[in-house]
N, C-alpha and C positions, 0 to 999 in steps of 0.2 A: 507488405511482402517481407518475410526472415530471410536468411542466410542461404545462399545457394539455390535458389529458387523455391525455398519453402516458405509457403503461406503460412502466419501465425494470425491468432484470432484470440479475443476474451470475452468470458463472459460469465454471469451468476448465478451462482443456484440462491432464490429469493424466497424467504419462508416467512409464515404468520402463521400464528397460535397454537395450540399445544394440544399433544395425542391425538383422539382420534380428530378436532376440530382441525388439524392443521392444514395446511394450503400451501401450493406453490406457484410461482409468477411462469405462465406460460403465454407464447405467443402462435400464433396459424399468422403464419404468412402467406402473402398472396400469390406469388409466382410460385413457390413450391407445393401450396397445398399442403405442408407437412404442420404437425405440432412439436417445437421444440422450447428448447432454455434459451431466453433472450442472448444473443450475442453480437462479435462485428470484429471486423479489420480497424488496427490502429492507423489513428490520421500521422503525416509526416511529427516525427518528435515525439509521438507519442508514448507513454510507458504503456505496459497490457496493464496492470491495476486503474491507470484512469480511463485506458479504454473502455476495459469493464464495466465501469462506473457510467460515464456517458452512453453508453449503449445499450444497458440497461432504461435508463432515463430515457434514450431516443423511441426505444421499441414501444417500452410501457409507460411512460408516463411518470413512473414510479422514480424517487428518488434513493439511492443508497450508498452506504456505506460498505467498506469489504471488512469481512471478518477473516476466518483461516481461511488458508488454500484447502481446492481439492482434489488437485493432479489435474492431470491433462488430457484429451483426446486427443486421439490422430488417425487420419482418414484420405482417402485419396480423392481431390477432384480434377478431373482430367487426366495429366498426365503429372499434378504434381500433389506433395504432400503438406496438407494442410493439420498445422497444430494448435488446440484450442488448449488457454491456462483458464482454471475457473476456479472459483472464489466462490465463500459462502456470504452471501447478500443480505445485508440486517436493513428495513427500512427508515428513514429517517424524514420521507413524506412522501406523496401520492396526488397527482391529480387525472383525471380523463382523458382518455391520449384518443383520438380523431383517427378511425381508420383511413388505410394511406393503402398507393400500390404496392407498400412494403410488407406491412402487416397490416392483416385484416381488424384483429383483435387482439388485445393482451387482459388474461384473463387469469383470478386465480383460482384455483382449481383443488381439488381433496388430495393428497398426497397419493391417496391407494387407486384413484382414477387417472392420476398423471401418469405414474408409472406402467400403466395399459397403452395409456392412450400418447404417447412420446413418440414420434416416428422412428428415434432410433436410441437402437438399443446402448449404448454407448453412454449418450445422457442421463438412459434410466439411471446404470451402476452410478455418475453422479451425482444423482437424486439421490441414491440409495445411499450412499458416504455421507453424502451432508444432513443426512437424518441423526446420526450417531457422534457429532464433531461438534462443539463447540472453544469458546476460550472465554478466560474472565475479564482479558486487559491486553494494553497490545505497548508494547514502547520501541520505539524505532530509533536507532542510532545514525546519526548522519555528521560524513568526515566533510568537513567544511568542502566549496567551492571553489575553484583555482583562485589562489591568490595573484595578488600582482609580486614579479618578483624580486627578491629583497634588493638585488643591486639596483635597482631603479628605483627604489622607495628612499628615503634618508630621516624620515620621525621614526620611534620605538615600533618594533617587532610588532607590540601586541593592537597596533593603529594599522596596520599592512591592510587596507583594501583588497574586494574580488578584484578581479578582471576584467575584461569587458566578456569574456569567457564562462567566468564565474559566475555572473550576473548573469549569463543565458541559463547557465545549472542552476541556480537559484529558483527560474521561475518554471522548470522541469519539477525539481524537489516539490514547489509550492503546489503543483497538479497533483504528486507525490504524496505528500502528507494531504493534502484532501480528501483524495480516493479511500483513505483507510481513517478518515472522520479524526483524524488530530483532534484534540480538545485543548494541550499543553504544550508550550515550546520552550524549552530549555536550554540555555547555550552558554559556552563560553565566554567571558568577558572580552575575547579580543575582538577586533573589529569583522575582521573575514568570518569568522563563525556567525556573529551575532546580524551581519549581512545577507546571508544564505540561507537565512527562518524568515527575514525580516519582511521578504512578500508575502509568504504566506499567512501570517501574523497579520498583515494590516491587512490584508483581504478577507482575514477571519475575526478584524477586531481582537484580538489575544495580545497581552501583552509578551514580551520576549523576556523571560527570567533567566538576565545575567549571575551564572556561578564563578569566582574567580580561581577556585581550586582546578576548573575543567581549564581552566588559559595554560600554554607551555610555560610560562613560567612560575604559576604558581603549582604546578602537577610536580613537576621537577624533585624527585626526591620526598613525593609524598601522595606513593601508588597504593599503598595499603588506606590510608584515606579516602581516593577516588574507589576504590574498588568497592569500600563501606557507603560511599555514597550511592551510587548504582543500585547494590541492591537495596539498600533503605526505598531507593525510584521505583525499582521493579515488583517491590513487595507492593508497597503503598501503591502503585500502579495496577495489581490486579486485587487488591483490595475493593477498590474504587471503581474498578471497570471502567478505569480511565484505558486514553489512547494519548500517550506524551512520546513526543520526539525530543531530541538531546543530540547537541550538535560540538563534536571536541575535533581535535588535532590524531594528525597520528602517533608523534609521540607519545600522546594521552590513548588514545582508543585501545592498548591490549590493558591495561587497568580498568580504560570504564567496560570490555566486554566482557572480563573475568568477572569483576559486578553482577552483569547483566546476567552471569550463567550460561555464557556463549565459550566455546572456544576460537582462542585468539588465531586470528587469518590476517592479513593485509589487507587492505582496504582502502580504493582507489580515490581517486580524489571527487567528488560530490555522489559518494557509494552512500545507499543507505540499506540497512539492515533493520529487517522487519523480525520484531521478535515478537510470536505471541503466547500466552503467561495460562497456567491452570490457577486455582483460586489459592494455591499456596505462593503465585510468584515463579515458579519453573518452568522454564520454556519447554512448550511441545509444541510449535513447527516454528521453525529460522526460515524466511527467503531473505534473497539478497538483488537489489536494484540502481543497476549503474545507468545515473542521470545525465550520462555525459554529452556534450553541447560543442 
C-alpha cells in the first residue's frame, strides 16, 4: 500500500530479439482472464525496483535485471488509486514456471501481437516506449548508511561503524543494487561506506574497491580530483556496459555527482541515485531511491 491510501505496484516491460523477430514477456492470469505486463505489490520493506524484479521472476519464471525506467500507470481499483513504476526488463535467465491459480501462463509473444492482444490500453503505450529506450551502462551513487554517532565512537572518524539502523539500510541497498544487476562496488575507504556494499558484495561474490580519495578526509580540498574521477567511472562505465555503484559521504557527494554529470541535490542518508548513461557516458534518466530502515 503507498501514501494515503494509494496502491503502488512494479513491474517490466521484458524484451528478446531484435526487429521484426522481437518478443515480449506476457502473462493471462487466471482470475482476470486478462493478458497483461507481469507485475505485483511490494512486500513490507520492499523498494518498487526489487519488487519488479521478483515479480517478474514470480509470474514468469524469467529472471531479470532493470534497465531504464518507463513512467508510470495509474488506474482506479475500487474506490482507490492504484500506481504502477515500470522498468525495461533485460534477461539474465529463464526457467518453466508451472501454471498456478495466479497465472495461467507466461508466454512470449511478437511485439506487433501483444500490443493487440494487452487487455489494457495503458500497458500497450508501455510497450510502445520501451520499444524506442535503451541505455549503455548504468552507475548508481549511494550516500553511505547511518552511522554510529561520533560522540559514542572514540577510534578515527574514518573507522566509525553503521548502526544497527545502518545495517538494516544496508541490506535494503543490497536488494537495491541487485535489482538493476550491479556488477562493480566501489567505495570509500572508511569503514561506514565500505559496510553498506559489503552485503551485497558477498552475496554477489564481488570484491569491495576501496578509493581513499572518496573518504572525507582525503576529499577535503581535493574536489576537482573526485569530480575527474567520476567521470573517468561514468565514461568507462558506459563504455563497458557495465552497472557500478560507488558509495561516498555527503561532504564528498556534490563533487562525486558533478562527475557523474548529475546536478548537485542533497542526499539523504542510505539515498541512492540511479543514473543511467547513452554510449558517450551522459546521463539520460536519473531516478532517485530512499532505502530507509
Amino acid at each position: 500500500m503507498g501514501s494515503k491510501g494509494r496502491i503502488t505496484a512494479a513491474g517490466a516491460v521484458v524484451l528478446r530479439g531484435t526487429d521484426e523477430a522481437r518478443e515480449v514477456l506476457v502473462v493471462r492470469r487466471s482470475k482476470y482472464k486478462d493478458w497483461s505486463l507481469p507485475k505485483g505489490k511490494p512486500e513490507t520493506d520492499e523498494d518498487l525496483p526489487a519488487t519488479a524484479v521478483r515479480e517478474v521472476h514470480e509470474e514468469t519464471g524469467v529472471r531479470i535485471r532493470l534497465g531504464m525506467p518507463l513512467g508510470k500507470t495509474r488506474y482506479t481499483v475500487g474506490k482507490q488509486r492504484k500506481q504502477v513504476s515500470w522498468w525495461l526488463g533485460i534477461v539474465e535467465h529463464e526457467r518453466r514456471r508451472r501454471p498456478d491459480k495466479e497465472v495461467e501462463k507466461a508466454v512470449w509473444m511478437p511485439v506487433d501481437k501483444a500490443l493487440k492482444k494487452l487487455s489494457y490500453a495503458d500497458e500497450a503505450e508501455i510497450l510502445k516506449t520501451a520499444l524506442d529506450i535503451s541505455s549503455a551502462g548504468t552507475l548508481l551513487i549511494v550516500r553511505h548508511g547511518k552511522a554510529m554517532l561520533r560522540k559514542h565512537w572514540t577510534g578515527s572518524d574514518a573507522r566509525r561503524p553503521l548502526s544497527g539502523r545502518g545495517r538494516r539500510q544496508a541490506l535494503r541497498i543490497r536488494a537495491l543494487l541487485a535489482a538493476f544487476g550491479t556488477r562493480e562496488v566501489v567505495s570509500s575507504t572508511s569503514t561506514r561506506c565500505m559496510q553498506t556494499l559489503i552485503p551485497f558484495a558477498r552475496e554477489n561474490d564481488l570484491p569491495v574497491v576501496g578509493i581513499a580519495l572518496l573518504s572525507e578526509e582525503e576529499a577535503e580540498g581535493n574536489g576537482p580530483q573526485v569530480q575527474q574521477l567520476m567521470t573517468a567511472m561514468r565514461r568507462r562505465t558506459a563504455a563497458e556496459g557495465n552497472v557500478v555503484a560507488v558509495c561516498g559521504h555527503r561532504p564528498v557527494l556534490p563533487d562525486m555527482r558533478e562527475g557523474a554529470g548529475v546536478v548537485d541535490k542533497p542526499m539523504l542518508v542510505a539515498e541512492v541515485l540511479v543514473i543511467h548513461l547513452d554510449d558517450e557516458g551522459e546521463p539520460v534518466a536519473i531516478e532517485t531511491h530512499k532505502c530507509s530502515a
